[in-house]
mmCIF file as Biopython writes it, N, C-alpha, C and O atoms, coordinates in Angstrom:
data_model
#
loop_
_atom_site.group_PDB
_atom_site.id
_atom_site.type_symbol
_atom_site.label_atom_id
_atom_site.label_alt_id
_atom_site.label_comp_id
_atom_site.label_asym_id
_atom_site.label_entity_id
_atom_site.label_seq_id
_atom_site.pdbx_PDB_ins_code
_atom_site.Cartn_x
_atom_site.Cartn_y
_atom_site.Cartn_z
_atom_site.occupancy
_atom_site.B_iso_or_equiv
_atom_site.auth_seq_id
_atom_site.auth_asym_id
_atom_site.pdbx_PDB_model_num
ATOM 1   N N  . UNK A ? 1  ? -7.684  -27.626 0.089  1.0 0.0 1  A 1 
ATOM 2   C CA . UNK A ? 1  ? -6.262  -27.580 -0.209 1.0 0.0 1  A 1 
ATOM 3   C C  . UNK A ? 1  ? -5.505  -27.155 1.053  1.0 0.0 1  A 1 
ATOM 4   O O  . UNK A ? 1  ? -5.821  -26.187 1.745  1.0 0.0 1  A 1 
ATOM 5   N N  . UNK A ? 2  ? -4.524  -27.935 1.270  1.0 0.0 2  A 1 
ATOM 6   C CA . UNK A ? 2  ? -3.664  -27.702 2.842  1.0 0.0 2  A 1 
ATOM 7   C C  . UNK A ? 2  ? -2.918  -26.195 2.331  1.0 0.0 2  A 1 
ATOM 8   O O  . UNK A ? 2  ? -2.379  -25.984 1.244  1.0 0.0 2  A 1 
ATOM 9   N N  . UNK A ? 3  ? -3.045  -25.437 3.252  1.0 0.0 3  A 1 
ATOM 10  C CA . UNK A ? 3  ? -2.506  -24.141 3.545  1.0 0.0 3  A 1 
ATOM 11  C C  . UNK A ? 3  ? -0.883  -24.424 3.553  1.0 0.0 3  A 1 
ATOM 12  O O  . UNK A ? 3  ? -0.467  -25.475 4.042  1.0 0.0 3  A 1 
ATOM 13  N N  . UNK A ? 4  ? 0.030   -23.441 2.989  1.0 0.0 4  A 1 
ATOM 14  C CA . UNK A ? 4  ? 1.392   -23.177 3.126  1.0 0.0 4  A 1 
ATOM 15  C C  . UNK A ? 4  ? 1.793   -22.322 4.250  1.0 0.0 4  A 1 
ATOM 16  O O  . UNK A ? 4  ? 2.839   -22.386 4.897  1.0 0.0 4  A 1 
ATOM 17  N N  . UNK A ? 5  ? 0.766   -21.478 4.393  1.0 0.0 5  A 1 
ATOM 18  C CA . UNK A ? 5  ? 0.994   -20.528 5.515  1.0 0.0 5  A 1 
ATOM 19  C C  . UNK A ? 5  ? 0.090   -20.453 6.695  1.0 0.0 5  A 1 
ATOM 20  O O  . UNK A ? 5  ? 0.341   -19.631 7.576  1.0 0.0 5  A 1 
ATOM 21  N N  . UNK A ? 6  ? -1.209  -21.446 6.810  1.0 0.0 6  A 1 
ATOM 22  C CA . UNK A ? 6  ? -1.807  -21.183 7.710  1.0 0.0 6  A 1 
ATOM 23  C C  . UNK A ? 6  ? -1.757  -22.866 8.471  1.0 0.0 6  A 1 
ATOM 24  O O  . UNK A ? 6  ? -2.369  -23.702 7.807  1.0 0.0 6  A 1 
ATOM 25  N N  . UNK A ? 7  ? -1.272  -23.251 9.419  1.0 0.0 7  A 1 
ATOM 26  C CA . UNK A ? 7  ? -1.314  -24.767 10.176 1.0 0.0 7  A 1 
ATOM 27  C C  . UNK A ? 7  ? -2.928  -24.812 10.481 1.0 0.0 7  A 1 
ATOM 28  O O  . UNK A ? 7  ? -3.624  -25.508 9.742  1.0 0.0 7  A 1 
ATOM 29  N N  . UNK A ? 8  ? -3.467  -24.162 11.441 1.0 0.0 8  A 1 
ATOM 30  C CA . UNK A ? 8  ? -4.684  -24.431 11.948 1.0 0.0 8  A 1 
ATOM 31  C C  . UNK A ? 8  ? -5.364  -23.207 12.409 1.0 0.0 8  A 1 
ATOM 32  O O  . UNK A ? 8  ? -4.737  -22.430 13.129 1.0 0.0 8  A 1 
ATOM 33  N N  . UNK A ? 9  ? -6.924  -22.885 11.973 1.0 0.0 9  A 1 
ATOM 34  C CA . UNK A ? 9  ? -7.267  -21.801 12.507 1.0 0.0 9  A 1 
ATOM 35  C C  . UNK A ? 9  ? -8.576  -22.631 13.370 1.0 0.0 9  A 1 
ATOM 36  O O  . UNK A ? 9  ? -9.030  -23.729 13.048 1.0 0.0 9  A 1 
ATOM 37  N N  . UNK A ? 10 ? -9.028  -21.783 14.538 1.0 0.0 10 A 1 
ATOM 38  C CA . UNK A ? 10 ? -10.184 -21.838 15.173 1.0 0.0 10 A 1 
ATOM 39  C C  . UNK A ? 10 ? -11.341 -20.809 15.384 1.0 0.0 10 A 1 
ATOM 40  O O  . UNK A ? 10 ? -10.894 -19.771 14.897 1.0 0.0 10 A 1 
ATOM 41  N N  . UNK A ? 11 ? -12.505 -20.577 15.823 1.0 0.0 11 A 1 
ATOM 42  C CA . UNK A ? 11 ? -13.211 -19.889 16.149 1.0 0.0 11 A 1 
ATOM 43  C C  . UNK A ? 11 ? -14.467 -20.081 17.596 1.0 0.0 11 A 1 
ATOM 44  O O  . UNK A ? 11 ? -15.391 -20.868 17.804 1.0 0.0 11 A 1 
ATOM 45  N N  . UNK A ? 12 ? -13.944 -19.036 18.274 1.0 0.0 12 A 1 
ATOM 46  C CA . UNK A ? 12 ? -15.091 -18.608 19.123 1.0 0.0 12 A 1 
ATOM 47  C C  . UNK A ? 12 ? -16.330 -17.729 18.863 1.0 0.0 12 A 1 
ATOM 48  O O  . UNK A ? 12 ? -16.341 -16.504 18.980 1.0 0.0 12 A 1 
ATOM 49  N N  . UNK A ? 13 ? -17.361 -18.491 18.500 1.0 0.0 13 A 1 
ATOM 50  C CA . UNK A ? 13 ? -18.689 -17.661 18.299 1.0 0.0 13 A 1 
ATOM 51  C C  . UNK A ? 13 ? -19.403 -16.474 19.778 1.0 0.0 13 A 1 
ATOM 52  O O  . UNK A ? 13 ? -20.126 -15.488 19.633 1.0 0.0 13 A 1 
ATOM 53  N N  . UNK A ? 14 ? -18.935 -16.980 20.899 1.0 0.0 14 A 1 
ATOM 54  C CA . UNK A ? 14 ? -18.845 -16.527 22.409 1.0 0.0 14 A 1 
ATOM 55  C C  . UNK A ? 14 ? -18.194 -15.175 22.280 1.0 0.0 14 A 1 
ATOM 56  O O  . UNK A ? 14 ? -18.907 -14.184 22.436 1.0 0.0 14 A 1 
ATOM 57  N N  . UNK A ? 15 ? -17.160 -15.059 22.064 1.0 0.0 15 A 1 
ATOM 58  C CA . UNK A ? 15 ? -16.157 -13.864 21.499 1.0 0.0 15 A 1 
ATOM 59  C C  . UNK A ? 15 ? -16.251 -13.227 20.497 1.0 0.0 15 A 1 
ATOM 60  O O  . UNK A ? 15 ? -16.310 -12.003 20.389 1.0 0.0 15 A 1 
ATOM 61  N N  . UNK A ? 16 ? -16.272 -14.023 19.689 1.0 0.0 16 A 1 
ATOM 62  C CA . UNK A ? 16 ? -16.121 -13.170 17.805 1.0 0.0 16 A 1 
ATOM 63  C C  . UNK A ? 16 ? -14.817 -13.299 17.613 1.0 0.0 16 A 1 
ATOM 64  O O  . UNK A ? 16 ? -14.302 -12.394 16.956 1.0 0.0 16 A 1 
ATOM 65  N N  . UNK A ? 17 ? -13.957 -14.358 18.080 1.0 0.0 17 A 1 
ATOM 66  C CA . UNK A ? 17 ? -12.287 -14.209 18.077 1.0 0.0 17 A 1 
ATOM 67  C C  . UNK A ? 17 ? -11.855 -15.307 17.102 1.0 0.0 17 A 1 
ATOM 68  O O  . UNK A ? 17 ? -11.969 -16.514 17.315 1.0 0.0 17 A 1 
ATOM 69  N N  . UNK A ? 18 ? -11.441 -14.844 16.210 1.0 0.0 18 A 1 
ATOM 70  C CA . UNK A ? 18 ? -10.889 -16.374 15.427 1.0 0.0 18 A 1 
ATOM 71  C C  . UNK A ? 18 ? -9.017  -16.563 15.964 1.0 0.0 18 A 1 
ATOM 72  O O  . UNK A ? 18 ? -8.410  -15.506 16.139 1.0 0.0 18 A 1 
ATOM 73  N N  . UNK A ? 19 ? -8.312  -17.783 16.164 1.0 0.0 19 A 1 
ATOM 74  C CA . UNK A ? 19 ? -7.388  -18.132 16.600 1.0 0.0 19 A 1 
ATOM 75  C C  . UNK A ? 19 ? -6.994  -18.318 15.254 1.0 0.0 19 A 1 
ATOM 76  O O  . UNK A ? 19 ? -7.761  -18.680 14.361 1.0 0.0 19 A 1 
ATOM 77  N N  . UNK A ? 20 ? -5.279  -17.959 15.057 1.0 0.0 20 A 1 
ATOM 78  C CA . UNK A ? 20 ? -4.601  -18.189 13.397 1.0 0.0 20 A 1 
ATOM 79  C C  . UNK A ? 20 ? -3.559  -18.744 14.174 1.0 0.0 20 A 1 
ATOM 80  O O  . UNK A ? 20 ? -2.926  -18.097 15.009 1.0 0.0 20 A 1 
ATOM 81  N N  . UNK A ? 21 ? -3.333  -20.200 13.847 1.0 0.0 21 A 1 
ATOM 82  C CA . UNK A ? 21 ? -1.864  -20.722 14.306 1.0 0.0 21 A 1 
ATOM 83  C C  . UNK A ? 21 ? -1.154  -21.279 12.684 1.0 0.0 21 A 1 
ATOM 84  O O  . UNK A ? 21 ? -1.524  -22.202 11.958 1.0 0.0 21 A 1 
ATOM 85  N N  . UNK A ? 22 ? -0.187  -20.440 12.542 1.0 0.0 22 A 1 
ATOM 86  C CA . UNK A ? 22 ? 0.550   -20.322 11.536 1.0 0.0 22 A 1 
ATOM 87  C C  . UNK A ? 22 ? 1.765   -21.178 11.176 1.0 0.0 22 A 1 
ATOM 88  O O  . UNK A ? 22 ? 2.483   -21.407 12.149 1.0 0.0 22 A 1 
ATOM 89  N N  . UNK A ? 23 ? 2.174   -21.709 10.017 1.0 0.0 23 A 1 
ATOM 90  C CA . UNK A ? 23 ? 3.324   -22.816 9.669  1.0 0.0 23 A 1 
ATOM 91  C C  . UNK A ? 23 ? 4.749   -22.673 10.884 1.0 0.0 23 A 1 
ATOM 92  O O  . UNK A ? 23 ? 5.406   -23.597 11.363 1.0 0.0 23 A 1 
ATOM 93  N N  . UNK A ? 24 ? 4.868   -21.423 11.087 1.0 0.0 24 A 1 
ATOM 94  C CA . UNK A ? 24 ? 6.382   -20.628 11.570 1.0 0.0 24 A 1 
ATOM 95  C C  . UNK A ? 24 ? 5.904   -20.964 13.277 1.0 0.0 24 A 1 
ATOM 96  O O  . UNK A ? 24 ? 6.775   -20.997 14.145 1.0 0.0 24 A 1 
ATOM 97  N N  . UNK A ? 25 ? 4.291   -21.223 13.647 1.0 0.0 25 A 1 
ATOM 98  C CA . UNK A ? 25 ? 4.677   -21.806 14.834 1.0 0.0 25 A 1 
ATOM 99  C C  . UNK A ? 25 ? 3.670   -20.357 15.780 1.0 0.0 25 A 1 
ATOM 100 O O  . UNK A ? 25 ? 3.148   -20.494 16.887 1.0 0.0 25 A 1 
ATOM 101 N N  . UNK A ? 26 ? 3.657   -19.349 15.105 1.0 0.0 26 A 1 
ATOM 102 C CA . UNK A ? 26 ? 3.248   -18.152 15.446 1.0 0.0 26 A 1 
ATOM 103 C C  . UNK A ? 26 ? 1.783   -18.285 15.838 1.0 0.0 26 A 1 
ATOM 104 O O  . UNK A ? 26 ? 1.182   -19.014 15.049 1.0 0.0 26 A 1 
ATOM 105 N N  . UNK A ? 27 ? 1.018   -17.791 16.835 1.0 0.0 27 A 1 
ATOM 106 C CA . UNK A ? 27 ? -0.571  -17.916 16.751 1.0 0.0 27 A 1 
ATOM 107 C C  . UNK A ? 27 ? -1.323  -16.651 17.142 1.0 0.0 27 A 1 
ATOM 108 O O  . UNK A ? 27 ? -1.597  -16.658 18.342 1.0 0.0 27 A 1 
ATOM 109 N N  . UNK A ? 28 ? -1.607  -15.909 16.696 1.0 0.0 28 A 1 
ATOM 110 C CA . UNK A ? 28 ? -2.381  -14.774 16.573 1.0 0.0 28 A 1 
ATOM 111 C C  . UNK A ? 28 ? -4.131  -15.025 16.860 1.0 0.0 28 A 1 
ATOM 112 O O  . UNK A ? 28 ? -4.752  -16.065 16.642 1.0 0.0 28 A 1 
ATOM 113 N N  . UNK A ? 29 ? -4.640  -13.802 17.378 1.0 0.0 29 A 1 
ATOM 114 C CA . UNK A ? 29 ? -6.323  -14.212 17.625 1.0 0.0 29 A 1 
ATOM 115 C C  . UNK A ? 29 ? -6.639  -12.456 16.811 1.0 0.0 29 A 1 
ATOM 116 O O  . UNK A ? 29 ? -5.747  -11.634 16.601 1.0 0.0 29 A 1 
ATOM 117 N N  . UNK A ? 30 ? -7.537  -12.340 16.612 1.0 0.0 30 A 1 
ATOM 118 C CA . UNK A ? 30 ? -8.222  -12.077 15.371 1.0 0.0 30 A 1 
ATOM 119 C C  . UNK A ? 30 ? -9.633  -11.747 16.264 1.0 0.0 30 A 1 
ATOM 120 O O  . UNK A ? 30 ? -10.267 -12.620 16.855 1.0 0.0 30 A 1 
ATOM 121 N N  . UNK A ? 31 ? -10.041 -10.097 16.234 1.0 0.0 31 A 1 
ATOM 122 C CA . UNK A ? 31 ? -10.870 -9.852  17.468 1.0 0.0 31 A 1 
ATOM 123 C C  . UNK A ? 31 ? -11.874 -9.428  16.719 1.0 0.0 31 A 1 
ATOM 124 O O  . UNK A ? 31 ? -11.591 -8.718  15.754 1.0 0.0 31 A 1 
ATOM 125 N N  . UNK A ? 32 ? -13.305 -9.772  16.995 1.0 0.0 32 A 1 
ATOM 126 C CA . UNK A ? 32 ? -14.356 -8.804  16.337 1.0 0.0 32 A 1 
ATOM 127 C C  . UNK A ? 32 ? -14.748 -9.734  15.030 1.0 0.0 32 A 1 
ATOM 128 O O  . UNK A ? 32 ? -15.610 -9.092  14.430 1.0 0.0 32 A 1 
ATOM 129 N N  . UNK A ? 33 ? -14.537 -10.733 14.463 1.0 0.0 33 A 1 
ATOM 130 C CA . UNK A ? 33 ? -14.577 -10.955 13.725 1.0 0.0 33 A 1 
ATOM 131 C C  . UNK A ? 33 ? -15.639 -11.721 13.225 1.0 0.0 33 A 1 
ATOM 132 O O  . UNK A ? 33 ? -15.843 -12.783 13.813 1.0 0.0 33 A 1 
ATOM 133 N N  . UNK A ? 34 ? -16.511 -11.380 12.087 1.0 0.0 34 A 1 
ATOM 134 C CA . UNK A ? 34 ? -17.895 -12.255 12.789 1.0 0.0 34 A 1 
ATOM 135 C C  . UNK A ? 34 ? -18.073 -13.445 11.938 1.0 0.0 34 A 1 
ATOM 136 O O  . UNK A ? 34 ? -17.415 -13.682 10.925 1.0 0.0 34 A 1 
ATOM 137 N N  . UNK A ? 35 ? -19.160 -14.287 12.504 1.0 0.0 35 A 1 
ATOM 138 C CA . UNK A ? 35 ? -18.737 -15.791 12.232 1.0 0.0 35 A 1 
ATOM 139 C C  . UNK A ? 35 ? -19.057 -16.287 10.410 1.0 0.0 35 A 1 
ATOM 140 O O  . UNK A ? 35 ? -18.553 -17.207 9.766  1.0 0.0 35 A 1 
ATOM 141 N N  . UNK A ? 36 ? -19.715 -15.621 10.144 1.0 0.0 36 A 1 
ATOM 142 C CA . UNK A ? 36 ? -19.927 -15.538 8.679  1.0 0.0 36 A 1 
ATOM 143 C C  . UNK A ? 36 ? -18.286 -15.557 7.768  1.0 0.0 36 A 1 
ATOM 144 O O  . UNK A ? 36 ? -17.959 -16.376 6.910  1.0 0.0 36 A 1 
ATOM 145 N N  . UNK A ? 37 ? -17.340 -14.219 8.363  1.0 0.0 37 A 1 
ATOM 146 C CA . UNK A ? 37 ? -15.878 -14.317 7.694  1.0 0.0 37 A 1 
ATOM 147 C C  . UNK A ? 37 ? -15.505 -15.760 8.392  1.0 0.0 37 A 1 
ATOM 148 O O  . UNK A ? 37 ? -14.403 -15.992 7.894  1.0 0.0 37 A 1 
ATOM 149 N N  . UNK A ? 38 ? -15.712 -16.500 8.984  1.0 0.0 38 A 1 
ATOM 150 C CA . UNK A ? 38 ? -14.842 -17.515 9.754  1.0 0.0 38 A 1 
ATOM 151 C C  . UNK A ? 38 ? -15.552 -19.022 9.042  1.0 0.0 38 A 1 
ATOM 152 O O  . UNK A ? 38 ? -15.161 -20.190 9.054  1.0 0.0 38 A 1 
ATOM 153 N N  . UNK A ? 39 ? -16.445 -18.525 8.601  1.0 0.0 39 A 1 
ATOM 154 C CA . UNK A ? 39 ? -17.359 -19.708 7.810  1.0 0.0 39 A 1 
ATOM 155 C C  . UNK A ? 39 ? -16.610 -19.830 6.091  1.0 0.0 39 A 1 
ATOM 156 O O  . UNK A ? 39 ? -16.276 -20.864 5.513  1.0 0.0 39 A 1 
ATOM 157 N N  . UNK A ? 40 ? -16.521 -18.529 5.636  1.0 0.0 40 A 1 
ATOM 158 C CA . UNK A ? 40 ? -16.455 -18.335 4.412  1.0 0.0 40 A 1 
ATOM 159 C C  . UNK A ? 40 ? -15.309 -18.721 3.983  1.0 0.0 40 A 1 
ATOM 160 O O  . UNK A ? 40 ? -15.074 -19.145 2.852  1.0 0.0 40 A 1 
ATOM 161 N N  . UNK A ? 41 ? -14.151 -18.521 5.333  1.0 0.0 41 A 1 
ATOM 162 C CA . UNK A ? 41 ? -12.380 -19.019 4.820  1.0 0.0 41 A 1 
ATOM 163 C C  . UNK A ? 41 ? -12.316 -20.317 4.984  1.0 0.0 41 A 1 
ATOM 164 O O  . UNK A ? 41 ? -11.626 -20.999 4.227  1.0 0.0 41 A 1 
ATOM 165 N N  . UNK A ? 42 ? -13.282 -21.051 6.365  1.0 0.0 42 A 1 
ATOM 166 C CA . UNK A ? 42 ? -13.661 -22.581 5.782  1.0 0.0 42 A 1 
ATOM 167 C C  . UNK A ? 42 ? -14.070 -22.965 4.463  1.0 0.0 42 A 1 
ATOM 168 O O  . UNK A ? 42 ? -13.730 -24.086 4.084  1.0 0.0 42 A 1 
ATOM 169 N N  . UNK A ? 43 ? -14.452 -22.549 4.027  1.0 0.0 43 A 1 
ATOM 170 C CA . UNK A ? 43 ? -15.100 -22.606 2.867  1.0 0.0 43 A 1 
ATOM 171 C C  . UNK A ? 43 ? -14.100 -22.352 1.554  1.0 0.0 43 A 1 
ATOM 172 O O  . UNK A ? 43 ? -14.124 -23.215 0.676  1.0 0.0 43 A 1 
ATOM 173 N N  . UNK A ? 44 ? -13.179 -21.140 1.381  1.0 0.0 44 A 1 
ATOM 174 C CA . UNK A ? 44 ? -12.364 -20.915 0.848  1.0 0.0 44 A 1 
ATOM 175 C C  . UNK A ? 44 ? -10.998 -22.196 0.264  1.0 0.0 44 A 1 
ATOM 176 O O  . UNK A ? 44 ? -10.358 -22.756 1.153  1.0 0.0 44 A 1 
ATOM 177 N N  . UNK A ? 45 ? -10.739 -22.477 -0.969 1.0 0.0 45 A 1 
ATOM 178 C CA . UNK A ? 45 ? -9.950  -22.575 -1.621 1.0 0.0 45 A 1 
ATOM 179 C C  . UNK A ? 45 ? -8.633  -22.564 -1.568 1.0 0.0 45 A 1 
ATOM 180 O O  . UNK A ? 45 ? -7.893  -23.537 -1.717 1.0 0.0 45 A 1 
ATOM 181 N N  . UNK A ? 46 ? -8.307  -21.371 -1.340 1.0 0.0 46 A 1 
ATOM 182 C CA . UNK A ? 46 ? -6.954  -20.779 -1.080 1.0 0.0 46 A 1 
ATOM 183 C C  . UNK A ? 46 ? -7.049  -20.200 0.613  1.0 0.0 46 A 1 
ATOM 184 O O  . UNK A ? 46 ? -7.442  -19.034 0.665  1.0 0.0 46 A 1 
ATOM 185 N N  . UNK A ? 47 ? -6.819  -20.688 1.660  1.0 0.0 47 A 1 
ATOM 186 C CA . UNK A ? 47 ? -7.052  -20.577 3.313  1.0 0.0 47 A 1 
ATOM 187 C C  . UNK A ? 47 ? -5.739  -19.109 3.136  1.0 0.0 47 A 1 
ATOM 188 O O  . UNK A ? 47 ? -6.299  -18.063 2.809  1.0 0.0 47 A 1 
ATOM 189 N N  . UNK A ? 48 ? -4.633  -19.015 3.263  1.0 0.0 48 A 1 
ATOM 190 C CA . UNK A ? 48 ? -4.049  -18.264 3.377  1.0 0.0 48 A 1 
ATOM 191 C C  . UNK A ? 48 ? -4.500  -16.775 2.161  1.0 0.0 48 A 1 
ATOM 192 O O  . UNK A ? 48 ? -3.961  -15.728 2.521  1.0 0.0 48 A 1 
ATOM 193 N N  . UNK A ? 49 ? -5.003  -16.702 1.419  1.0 0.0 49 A 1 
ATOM 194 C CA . UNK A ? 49 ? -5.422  -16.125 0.107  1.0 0.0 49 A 1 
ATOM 195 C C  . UNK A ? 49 ? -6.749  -15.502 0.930  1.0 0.0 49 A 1 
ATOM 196 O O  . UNK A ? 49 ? -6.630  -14.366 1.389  1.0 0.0 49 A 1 
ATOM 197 N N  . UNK A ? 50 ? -7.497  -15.933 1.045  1.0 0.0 50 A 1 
ATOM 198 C CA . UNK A ? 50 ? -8.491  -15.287 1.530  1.0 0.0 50 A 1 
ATOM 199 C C  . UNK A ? 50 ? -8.039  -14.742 3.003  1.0 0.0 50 A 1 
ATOM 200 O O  . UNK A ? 50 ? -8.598  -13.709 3.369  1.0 0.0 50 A 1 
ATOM 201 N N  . UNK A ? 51 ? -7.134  -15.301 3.839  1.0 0.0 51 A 1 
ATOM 202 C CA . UNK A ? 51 ? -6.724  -14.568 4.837  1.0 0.0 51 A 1 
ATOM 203 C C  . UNK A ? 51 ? -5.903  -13.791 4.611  1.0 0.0 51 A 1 
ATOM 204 O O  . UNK A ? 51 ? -5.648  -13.278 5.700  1.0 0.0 51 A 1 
ATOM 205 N N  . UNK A ? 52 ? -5.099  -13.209 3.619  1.0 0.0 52 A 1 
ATOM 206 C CA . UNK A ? 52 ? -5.052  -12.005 3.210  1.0 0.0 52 A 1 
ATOM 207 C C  . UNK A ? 52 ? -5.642  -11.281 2.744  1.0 0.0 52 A 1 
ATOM 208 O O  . UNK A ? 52 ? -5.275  -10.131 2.985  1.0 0.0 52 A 1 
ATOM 209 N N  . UNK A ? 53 ? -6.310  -11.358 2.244  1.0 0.0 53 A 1 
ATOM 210 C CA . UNK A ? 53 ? -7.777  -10.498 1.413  1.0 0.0 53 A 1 
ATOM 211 C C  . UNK A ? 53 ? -8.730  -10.055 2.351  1.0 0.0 53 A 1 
ATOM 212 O O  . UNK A ? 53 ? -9.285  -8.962  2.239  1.0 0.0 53 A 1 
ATOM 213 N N  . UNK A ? 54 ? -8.961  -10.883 3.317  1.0 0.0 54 A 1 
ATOM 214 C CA . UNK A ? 54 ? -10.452 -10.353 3.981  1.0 0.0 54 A 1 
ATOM 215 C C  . UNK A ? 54 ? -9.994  -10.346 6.032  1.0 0.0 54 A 1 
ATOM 216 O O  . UNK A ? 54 ? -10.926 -10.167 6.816  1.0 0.0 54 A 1 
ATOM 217 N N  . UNK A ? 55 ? -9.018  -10.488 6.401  1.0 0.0 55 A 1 
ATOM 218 C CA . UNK A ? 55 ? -8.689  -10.735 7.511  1.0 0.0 55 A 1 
ATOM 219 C C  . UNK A ? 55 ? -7.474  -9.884  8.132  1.0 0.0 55 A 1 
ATOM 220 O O  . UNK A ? 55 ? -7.533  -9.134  9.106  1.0 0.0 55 A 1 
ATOM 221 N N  . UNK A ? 56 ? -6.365  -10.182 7.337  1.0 0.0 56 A 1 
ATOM 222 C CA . UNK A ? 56 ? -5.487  -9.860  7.524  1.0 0.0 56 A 1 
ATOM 223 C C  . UNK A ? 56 ? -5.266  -8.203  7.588  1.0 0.0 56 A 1 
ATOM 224 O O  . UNK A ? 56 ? -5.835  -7.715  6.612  1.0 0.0 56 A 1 
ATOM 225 N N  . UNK A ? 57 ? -4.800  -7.451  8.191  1.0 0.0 57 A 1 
ATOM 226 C CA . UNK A ? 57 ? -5.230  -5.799  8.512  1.0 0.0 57 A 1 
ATOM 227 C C  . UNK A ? 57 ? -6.164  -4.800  8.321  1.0 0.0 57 A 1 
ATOM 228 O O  . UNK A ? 57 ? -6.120  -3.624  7.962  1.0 0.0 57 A 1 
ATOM 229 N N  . UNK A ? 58 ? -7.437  -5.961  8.820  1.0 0.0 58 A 1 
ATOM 230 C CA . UNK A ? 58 ? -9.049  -5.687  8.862  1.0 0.0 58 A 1 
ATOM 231 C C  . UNK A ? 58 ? -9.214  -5.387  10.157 1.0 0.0 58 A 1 
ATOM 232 O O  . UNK A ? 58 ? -9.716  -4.301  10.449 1.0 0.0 58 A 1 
ATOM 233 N N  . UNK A ? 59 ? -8.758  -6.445  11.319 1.0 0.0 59 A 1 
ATOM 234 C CA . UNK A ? 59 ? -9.257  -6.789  12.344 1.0 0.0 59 A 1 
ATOM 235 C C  . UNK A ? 59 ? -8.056  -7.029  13.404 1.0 0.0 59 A 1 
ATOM 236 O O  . UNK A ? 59 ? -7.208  -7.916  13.312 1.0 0.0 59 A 1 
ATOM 237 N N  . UNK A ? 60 ? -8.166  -5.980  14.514 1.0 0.0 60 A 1 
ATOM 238 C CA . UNK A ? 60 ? -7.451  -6.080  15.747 1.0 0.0 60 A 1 
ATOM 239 C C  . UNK A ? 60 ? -6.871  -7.139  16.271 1.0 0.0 60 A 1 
ATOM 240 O O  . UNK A ? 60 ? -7.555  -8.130  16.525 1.0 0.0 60 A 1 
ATOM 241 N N  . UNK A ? 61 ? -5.824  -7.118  16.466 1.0 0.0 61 A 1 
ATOM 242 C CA . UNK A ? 61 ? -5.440  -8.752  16.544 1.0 0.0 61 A 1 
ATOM 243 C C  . UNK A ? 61 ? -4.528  -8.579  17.696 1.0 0.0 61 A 1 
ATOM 244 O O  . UNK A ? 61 ? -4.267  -7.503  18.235 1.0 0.0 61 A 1 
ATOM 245 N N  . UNK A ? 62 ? -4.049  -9.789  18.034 1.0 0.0 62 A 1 
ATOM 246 C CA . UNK A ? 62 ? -2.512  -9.877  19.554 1.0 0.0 62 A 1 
ATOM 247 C C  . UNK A ? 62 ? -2.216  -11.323 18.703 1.0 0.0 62 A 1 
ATOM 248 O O  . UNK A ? 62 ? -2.782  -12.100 17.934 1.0 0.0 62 A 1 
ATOM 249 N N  . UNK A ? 63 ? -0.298  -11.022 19.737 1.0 0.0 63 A 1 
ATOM 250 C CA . UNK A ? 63 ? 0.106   -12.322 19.430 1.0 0.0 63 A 1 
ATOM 251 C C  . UNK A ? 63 ? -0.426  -13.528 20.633 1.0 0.0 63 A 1 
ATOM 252 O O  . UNK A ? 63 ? -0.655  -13.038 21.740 1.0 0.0 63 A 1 
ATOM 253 N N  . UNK A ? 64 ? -0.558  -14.483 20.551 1.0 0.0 64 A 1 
ATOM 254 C CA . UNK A ? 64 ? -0.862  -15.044 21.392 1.0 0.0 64 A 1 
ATOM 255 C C  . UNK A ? 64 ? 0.171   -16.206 21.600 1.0 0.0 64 A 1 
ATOM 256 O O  . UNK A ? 64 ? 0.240   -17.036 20.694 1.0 0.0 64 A 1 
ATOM 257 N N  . UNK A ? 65 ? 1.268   -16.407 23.082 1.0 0.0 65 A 1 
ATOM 258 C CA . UNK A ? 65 ? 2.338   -16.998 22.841 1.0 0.0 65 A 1 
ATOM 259 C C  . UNK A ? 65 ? 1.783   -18.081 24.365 1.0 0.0 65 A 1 
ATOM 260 O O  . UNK A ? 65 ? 2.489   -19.012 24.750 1.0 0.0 65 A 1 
#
């Protein structure tokens, strides 16, 4: 199901950094994060739903502009 709030996310297994580029244009990276959570929101249903639940003020993040 296409996300309302999330455009495109990525992941570096090298890092542990997942990239969140968001509807509003915004892109945030997501530090520490290990590849199992980055598998599972692929996996996920609701993409923005589970990135609030399991991501979202878990894990150290920057904006990235």
């Amino acid at each position: 199901m296409p996300s309302t709030v999330i455009r495109h996310f990525w992941y570096d297994a090298d890092t542990r950094a997942m990239d969140v580029l968001f509807v509003s244009g915004r892109r945030y990276r997501y530090h520490d994060v290990p590849e199992e959570t980055y598998r599972e929101m692929r996996q996920a249903f609701s993409k923005g739903e589970f990135f609030n639940a399991n991501i979202r003020d878990r894990y150290r993040h920057t904006r990235e502009d």
